[in-house]
C-alpha positions, 0 to 999 in steps of 0.5 A: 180618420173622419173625412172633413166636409167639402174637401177630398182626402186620400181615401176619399179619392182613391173611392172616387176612382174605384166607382170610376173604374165601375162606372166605366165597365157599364160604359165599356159594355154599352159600347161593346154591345153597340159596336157588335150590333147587339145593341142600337144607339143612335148616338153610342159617344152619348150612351156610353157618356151617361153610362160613365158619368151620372155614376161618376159624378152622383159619387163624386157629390157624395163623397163631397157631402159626406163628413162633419 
């Protein structure tokens, strides 16, 4: 089935949410390696926000992009 430009089908979803869970193992390290001290971030709520989000919302772009 060919995804339609500018919408989100099922597949399409279910995509976005695996490179959420991706996205989201970076962020669960960063915060990791902080909480144990091997790591110093002053604003570890911050780090692990841009770890999460710039994967997630650069796929969420693209998958609403892609199509005919």
């Amino acid at each position: 089935m060919n995804q339609v430009a500018k919408s989100f089908d099922k597949e399409t979803i279910i995509k976005i949410i695996k490179g959420g869970l991706i996205a989201g193992t970076g962020a669960f390290a960063i915060a990791v390696l902080n909480y144990i001290g091997a790591l110093n971030i002053n604003d570890p709520n911050l780090a692990m926000l841009v770890t999460f989000g710039v994967p997630f919302l650069t796929n969420i772009v693209k998958e609403w992009l892609k199509g005919e």
